[in-house]
C-alpha positions in Angstrom: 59.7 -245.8 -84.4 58.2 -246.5 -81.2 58.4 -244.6 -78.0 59.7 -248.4 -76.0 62.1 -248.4 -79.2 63.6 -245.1 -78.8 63.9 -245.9 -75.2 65.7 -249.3 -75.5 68.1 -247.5 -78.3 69.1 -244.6 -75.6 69.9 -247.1 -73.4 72.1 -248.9 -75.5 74.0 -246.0 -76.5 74.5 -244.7 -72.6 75.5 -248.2 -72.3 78.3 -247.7 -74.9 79.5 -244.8 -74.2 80.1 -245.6 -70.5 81.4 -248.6 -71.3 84.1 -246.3 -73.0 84.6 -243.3 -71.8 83.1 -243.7 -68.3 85.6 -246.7 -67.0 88.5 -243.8 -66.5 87.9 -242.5 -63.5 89.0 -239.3 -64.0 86.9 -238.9 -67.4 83.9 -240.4 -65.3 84.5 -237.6 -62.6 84.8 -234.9 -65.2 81.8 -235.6 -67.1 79.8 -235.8 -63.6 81.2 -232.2 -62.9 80.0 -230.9 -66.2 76.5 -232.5 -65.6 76.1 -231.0 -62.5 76.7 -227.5 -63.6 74.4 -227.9 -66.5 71.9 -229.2 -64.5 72.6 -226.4 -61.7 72.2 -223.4 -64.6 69.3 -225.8 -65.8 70.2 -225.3 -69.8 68.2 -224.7 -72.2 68.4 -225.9 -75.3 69.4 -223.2 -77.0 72.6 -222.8 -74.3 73.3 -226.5 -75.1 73.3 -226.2 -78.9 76.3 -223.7 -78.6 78.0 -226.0 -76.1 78.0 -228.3 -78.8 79.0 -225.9 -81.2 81.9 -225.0 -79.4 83.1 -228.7 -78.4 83.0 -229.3 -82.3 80.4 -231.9 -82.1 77.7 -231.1 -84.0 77.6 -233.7 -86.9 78.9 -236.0 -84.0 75.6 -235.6 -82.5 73.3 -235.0 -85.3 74.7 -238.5 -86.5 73.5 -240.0 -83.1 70.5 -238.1 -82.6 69.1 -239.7 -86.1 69.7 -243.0 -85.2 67.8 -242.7 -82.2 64.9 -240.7 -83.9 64.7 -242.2 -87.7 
């Protein structure tokens, strides 16, 4: 797969997912917080592997990272 590919397909899915999640304002205003902390600490990837551990969304996530990357 393509770099431009990969690209387009990320877009897609941000596109989705705020066309879900991020319409609430509230849920759009809590997910801003969270980035902004994350970015603040600057995580690592380690850091965010047990984020997603703990959130229970690892097959969640493995199931949209292949997507992206097969």
């Amino acid at each position: 797969m393509t770099p431009f590919r990969i690209l387009k397909q990320i877009k897609v899915m941000k596109e989705e997912i705020e066309s879900v999640l991020m319409k609430d304002p509230q849920v759009k205003s809590g997910v801003e917080m969270v980035l902004n902390i994350l970015k603040e600490i600057e995580v690592d990837g380690e850091t965010m592997q047990y984020i997603i551990e703990q959130v229970g969304m690892e097959e969640q996530m493995l199931k949209q990272l292949k997507e992206i990357y097969e």
